[in-house]
mmCIF file of the N, C-alpha and C atoms, coordinates in Angstrom:
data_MODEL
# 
_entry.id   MODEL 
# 
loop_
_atom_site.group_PDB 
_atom_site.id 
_atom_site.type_symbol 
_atom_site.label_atom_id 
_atom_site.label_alt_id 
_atom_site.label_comp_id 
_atom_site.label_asym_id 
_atom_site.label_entity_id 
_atom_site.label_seq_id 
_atom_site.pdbx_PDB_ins_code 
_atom_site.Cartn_x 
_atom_site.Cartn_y 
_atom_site.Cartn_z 
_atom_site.occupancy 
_atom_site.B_iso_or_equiv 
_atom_site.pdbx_formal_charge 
_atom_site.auth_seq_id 
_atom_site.auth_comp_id 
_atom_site.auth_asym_id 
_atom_site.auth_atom_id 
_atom_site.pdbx_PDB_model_num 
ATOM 1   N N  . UNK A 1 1  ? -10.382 6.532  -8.668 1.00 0.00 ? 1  UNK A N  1 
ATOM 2   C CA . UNK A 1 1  ? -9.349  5.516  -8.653 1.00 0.00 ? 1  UNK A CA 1 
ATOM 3   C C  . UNK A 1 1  ? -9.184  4.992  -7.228 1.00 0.00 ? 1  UNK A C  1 
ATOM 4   N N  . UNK A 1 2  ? -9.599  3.336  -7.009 1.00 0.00 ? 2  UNK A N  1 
ATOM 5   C CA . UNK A 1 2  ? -9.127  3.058  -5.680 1.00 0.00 ? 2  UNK A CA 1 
ATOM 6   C C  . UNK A 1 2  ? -7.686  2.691  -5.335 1.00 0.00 ? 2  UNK A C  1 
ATOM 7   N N  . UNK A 1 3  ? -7.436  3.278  -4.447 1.00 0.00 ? 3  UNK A N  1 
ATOM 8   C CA . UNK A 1 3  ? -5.887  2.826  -4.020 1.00 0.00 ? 3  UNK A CA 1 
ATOM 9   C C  . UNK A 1 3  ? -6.023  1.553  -3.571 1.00 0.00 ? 3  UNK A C  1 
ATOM 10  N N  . UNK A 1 4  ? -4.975  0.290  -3.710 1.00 0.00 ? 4  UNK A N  1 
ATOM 11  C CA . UNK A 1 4  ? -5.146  -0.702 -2.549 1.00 0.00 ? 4  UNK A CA 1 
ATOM 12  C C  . UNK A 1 4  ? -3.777  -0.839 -1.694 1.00 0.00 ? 4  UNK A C  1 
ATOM 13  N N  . UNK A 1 5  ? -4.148  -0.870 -0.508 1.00 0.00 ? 5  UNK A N  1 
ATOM 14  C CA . UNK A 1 5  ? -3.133  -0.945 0.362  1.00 0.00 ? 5  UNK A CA 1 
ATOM 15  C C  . UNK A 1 5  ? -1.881  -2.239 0.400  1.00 0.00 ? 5  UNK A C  1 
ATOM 16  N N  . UNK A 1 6  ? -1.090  -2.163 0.563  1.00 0.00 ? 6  UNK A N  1 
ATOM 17  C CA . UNK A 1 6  ? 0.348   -3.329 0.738  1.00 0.00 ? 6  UNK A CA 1 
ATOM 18  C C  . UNK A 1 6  ? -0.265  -3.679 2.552  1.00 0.00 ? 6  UNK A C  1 
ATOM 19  N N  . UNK A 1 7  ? 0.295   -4.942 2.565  1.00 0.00 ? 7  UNK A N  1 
ATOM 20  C CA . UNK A 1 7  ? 0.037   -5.451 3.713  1.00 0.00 ? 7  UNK A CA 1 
ATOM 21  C C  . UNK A 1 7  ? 1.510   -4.640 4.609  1.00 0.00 ? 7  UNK A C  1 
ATOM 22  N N  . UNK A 1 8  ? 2.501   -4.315 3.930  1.00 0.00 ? 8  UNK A N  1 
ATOM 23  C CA . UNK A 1 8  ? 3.537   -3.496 4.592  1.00 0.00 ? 8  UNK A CA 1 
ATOM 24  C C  . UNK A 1 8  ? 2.959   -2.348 5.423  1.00 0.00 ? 8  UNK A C  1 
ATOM 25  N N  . UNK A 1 9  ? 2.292   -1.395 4.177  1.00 0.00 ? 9  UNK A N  1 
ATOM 26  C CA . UNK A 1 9  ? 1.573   -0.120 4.640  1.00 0.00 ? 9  UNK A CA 1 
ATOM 27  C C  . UNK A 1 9  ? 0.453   -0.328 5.522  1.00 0.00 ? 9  UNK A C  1 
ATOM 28  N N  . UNK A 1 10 ? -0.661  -1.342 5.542  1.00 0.00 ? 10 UNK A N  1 
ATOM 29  C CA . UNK A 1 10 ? -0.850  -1.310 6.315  1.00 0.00 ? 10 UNK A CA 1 
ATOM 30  C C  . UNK A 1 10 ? -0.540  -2.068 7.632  1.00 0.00 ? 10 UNK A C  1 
ATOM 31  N N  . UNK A 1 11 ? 0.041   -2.631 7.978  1.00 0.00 ? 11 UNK A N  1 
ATOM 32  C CA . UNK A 1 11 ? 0.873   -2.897 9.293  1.00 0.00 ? 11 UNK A CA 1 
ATOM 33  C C  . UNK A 1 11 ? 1.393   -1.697 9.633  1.00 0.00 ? 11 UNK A C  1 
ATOM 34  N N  . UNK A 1 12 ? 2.975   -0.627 8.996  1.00 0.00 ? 12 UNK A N  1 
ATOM 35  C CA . UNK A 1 12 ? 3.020   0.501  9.223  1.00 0.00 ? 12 UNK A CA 1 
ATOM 36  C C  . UNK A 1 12 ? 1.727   1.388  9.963  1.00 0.00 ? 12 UNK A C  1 
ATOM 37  N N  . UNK A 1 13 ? 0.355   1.176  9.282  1.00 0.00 ? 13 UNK A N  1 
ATOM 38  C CA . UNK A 1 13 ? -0.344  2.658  9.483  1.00 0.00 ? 13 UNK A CA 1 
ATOM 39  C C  . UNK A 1 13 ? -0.954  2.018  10.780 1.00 0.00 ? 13 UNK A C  1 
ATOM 40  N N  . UNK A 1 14 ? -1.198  0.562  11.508 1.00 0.00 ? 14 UNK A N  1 
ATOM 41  C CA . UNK A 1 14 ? -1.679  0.049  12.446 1.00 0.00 ? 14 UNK A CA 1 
ATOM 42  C C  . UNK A 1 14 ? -0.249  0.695  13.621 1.00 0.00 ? 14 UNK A C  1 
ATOM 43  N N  . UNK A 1 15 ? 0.508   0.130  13.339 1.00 0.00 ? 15 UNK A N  1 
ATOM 44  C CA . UNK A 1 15 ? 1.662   0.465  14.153 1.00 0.00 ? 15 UNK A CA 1 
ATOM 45  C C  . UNK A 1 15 ? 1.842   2.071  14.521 1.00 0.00 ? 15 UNK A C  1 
ATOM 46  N N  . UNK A 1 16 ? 1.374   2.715  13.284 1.00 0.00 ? 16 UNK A N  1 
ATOM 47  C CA . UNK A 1 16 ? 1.729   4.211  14.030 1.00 0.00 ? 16 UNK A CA 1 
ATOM 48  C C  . UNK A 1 16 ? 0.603   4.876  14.542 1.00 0.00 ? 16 UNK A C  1 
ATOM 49  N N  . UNK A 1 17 ? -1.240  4.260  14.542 1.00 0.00 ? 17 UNK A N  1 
ATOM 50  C CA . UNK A 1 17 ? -2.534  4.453  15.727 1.00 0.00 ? 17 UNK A CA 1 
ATOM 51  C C  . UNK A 1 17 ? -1.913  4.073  16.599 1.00 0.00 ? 17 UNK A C  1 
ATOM 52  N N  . UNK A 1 18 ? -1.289  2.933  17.063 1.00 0.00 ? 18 UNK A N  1 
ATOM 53  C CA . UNK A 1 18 ? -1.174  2.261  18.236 1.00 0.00 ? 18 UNK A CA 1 
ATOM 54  C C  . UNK A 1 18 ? 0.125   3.645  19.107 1.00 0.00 ? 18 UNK A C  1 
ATOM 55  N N  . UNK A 1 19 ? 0.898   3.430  18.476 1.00 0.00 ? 19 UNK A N  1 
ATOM 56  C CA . UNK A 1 19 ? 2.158   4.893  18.806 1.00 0.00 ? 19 UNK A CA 1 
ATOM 57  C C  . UNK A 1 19 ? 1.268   5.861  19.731 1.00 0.00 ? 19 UNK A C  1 
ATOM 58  N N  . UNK A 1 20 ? 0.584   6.458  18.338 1.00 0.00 ? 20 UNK A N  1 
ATOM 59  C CA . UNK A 1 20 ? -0.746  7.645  18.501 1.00 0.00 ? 20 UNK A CA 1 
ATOM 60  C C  . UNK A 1 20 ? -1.308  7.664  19.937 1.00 0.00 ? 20 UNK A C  1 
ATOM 61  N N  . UNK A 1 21 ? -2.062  6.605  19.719 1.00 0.00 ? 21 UNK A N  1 
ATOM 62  C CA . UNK A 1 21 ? -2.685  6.259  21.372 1.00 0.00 ? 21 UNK A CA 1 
ATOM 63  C C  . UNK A 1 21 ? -2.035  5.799  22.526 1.00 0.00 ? 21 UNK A C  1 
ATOM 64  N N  . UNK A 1 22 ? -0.910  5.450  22.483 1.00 0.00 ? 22 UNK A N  1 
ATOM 65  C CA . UNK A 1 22 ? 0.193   4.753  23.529 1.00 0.00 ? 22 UNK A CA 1 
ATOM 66  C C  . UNK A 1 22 ? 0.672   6.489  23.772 1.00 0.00 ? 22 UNK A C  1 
ATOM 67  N N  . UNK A 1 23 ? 1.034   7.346  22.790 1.00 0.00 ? 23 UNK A N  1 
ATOM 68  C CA . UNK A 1 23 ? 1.445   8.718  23.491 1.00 0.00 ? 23 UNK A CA 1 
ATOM 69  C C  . UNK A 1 23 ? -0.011  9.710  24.014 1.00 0.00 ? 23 UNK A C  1 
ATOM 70  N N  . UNK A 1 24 ? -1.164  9.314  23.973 1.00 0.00 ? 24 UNK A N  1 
ATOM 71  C CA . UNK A 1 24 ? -2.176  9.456  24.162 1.00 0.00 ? 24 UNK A CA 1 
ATOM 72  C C  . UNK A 1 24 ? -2.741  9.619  25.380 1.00 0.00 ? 24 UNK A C  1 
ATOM 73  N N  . UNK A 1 25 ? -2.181  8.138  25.744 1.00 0.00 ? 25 UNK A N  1 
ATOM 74  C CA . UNK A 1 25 ? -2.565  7.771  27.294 1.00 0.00 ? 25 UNK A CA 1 
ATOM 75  C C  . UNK A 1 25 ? -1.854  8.195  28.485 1.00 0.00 ? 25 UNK A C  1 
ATOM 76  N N  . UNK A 1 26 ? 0.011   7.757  27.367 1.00 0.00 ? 26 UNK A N  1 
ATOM 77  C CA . UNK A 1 26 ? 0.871   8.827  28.513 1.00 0.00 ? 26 UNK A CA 1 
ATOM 78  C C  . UNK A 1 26 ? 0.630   9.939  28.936 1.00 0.00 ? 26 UNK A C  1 
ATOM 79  N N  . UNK A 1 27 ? 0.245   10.896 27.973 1.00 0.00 ? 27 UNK A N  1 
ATOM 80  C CA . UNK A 1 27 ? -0.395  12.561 28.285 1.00 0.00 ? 27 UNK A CA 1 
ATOM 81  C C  . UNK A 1 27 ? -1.638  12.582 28.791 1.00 0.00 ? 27 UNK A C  1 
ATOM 82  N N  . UNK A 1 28 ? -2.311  11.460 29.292 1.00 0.00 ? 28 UNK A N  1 
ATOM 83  C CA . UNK A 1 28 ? -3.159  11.568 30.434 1.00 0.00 ? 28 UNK A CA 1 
ATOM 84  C C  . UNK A 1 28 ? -2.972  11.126 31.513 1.00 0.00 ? 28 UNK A C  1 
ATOM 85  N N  . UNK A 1 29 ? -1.787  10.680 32.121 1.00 0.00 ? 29 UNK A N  1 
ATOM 86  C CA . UNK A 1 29 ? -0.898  10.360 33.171 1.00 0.00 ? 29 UNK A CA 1 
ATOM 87  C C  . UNK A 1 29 ? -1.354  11.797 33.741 1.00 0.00 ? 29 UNK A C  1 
ATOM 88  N N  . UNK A 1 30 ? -1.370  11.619 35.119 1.00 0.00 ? 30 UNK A N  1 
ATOM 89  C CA . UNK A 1 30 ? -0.997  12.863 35.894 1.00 0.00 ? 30 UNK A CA 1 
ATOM 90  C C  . UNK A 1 30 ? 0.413   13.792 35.814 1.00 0.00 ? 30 UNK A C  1 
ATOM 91  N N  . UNK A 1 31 ? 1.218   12.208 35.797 1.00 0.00 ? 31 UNK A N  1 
ATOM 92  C CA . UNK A 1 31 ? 2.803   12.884 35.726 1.00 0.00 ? 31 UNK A CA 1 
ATOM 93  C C  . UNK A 1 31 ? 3.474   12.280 34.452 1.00 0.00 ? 31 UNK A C  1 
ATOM 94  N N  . UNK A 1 32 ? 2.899   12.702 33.170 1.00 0.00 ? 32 UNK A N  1 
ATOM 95  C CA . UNK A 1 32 ? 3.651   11.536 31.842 1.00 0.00 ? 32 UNK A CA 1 
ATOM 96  C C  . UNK A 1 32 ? 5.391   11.629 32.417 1.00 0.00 ? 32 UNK A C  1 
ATOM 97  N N  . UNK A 1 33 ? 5.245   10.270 31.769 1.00 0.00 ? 33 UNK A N  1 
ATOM 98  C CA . UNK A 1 33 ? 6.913   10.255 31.662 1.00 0.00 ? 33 UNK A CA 1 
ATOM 99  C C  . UNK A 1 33 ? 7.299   10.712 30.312 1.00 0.00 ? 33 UNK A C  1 
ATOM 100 N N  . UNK A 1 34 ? 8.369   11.883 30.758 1.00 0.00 ? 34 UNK A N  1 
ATOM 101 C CA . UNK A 1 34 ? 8.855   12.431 29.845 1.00 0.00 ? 34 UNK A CA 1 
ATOM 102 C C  . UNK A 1 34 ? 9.881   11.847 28.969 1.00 0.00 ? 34 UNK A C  1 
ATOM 103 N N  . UNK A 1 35 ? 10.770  10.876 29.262 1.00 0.00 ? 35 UNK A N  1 
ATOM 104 C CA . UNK A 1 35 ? 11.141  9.702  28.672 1.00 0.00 ? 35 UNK A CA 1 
ATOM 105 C C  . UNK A 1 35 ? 11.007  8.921  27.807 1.00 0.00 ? 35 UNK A C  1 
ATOM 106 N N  . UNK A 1 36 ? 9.713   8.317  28.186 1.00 0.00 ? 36 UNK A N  1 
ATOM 107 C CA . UNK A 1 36 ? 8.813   7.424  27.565 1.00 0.00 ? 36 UNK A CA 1 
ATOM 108 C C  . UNK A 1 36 ? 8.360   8.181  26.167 1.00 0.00 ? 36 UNK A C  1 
ATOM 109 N N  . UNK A 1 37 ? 7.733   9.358  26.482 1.00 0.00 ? 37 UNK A N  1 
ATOM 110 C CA . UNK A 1 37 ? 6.958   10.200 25.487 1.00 0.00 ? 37 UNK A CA 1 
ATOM 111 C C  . UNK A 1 37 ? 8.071   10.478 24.115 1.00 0.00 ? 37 UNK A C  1 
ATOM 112 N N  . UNK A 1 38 ? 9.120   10.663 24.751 1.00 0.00 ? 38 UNK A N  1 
ATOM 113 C CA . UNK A 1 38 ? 10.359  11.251 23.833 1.00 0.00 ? 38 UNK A CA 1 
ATOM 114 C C  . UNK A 1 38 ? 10.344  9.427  23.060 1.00 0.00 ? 38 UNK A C  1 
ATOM 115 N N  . UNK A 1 39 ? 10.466  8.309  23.342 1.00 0.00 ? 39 UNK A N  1 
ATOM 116 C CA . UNK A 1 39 ? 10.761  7.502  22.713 1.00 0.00 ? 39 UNK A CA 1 
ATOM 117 C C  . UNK A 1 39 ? 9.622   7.101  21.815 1.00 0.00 ? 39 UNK A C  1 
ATOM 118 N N  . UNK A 1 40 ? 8.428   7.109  22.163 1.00 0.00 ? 40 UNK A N  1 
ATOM 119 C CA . UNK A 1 40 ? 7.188   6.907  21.449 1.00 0.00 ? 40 UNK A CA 1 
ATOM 120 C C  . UNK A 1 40 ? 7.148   7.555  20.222 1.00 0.00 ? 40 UNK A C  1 
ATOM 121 N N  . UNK A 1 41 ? 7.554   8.870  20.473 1.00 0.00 ? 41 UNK A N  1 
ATOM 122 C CA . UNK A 1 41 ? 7.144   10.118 19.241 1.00 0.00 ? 41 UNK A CA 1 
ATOM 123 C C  . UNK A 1 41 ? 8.174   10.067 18.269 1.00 0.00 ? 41 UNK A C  1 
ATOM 124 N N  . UNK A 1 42 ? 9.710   9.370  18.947 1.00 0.00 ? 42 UNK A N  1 
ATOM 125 C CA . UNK A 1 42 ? 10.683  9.104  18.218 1.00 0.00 ? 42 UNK A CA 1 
ATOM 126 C C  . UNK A 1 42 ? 10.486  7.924  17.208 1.00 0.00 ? 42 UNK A C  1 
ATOM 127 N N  . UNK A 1 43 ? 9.793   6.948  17.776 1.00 0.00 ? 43 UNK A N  1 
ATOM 128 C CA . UNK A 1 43 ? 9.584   5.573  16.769 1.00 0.00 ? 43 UNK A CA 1 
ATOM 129 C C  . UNK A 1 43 ? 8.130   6.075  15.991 1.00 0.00 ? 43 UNK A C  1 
ATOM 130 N N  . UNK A 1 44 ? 7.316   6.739  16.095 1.00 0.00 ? 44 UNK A N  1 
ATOM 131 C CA . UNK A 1 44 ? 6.207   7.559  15.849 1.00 0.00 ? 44 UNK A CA 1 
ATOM 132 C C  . UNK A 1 44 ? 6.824   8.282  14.704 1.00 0.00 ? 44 UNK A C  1 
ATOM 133 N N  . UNK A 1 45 ? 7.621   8.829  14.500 1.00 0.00 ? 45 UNK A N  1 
ATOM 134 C CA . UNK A 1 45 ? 8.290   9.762  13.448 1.00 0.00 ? 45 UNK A CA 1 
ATOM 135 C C  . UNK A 1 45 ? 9.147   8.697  12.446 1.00 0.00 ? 45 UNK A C  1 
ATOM 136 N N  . UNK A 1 46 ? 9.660   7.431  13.097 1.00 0.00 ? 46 UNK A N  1 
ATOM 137 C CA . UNK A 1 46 ? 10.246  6.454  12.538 1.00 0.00 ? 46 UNK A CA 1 
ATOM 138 C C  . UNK A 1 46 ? 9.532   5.868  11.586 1.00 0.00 ? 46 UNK A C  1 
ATOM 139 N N  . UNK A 1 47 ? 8.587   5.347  12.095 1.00 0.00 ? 47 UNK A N  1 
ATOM 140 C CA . UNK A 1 47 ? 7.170   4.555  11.384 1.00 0.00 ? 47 UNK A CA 1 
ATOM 141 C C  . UNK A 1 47 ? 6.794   5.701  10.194 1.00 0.00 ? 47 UNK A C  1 
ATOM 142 N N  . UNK A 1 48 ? 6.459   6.538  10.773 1.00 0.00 ? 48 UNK A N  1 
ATOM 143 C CA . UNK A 1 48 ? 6.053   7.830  9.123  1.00 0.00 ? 48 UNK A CA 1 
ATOM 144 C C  . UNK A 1 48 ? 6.686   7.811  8.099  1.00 0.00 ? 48 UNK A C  1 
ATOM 145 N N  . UNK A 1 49 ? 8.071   7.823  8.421  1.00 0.00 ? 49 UNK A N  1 
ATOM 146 C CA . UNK A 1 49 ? 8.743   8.219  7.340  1.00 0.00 ? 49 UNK A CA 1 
ATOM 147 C C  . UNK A 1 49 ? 9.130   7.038  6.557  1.00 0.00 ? 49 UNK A C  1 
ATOM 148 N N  . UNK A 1 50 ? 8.806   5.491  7.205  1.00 0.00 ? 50 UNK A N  1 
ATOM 149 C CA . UNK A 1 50 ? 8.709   4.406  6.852  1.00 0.00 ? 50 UNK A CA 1 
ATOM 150 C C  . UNK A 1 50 ? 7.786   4.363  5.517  1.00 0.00 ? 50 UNK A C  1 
ATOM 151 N N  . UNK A 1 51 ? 6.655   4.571  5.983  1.00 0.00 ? 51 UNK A N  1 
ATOM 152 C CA . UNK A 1 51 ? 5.259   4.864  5.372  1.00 0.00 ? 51 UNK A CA 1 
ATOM 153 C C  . UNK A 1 51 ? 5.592   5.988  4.102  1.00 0.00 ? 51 UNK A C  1 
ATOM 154 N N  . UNK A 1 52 ? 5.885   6.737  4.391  1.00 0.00 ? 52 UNK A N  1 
ATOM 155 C CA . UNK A 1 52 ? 5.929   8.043  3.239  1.00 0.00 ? 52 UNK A CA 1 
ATOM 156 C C  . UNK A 1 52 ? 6.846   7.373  2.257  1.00 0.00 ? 52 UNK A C  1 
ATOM 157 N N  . UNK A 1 53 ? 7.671   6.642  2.871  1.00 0.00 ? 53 UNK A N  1 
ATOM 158 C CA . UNK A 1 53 ? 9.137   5.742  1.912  1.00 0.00 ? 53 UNK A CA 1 
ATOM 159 C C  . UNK A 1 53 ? 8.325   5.333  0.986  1.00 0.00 ? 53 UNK A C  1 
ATOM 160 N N  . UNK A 1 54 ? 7.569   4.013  1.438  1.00 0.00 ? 54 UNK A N  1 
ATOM 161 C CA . UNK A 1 54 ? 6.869   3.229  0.750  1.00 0.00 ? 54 UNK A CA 1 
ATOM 162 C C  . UNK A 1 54 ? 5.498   3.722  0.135  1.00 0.00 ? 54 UNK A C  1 
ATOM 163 N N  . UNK A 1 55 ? 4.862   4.281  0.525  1.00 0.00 ? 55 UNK A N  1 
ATOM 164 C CA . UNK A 1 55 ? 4.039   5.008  -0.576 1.00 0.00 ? 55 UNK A CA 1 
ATOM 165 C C  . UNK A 1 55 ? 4.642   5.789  -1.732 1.00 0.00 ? 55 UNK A C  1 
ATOM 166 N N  . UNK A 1 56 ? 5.851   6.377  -1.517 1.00 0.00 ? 56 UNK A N  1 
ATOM 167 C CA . UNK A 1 56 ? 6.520   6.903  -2.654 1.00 0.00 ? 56 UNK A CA 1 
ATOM 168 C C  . UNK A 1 56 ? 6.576   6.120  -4.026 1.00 0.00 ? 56 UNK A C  1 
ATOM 169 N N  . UNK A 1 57 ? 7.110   4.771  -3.220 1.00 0.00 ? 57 UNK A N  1 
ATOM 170 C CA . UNK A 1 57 ? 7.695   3.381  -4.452 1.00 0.00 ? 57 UNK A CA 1 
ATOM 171 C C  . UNK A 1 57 ? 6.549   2.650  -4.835 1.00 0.00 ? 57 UNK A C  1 
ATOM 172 N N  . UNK A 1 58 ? 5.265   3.052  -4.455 1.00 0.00 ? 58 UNK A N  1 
ATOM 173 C CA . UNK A 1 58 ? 3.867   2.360  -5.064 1.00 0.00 ? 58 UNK A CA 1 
ATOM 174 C C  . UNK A 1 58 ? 3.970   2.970  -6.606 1.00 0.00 ? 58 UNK A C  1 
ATOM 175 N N  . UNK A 1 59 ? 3.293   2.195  -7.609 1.00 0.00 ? 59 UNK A N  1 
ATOM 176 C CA . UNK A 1 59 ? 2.779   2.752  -8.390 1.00 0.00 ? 59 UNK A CA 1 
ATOM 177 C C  . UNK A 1 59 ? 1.492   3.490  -8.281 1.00 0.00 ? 59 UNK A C  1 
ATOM 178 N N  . UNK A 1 60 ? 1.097   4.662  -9.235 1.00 0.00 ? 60 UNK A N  1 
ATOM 179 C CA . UNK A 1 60 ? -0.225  4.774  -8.839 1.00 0.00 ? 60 UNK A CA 1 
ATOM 180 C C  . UNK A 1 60 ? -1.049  4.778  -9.692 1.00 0.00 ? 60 UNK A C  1 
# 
């Protein structure tokens, strides 16, 4: 059975690689900002549970 994606979900799943790799790069900082990292992983956890929402309400 193929799944097909919502243009929602995928925007969501683009938005939370980009997160991914934006906290990625910070942790290859010499000195990450610890700040920064806390807000990334925070909208990073935002976006998921966005995603998990809406895959719930798909049919399958």
């Amino acid at each position: 059975m193929e799944t097909i994606m919502s243009s929602a979900t995928y925007r969501l799943t683009q938005t939370h690689r980009r997160l991914d790799d934006a906290i990625a790069q910070e942790l290859r900082r010499r000195l990450p900002d610890s700040l920064k990292l806390l807000r990334l992983k925070r909208l990073r956890l935002a976006v998921k549970d966005r995603l998990t929402a809406l895959m719930r309400k798909q049919p399958r």
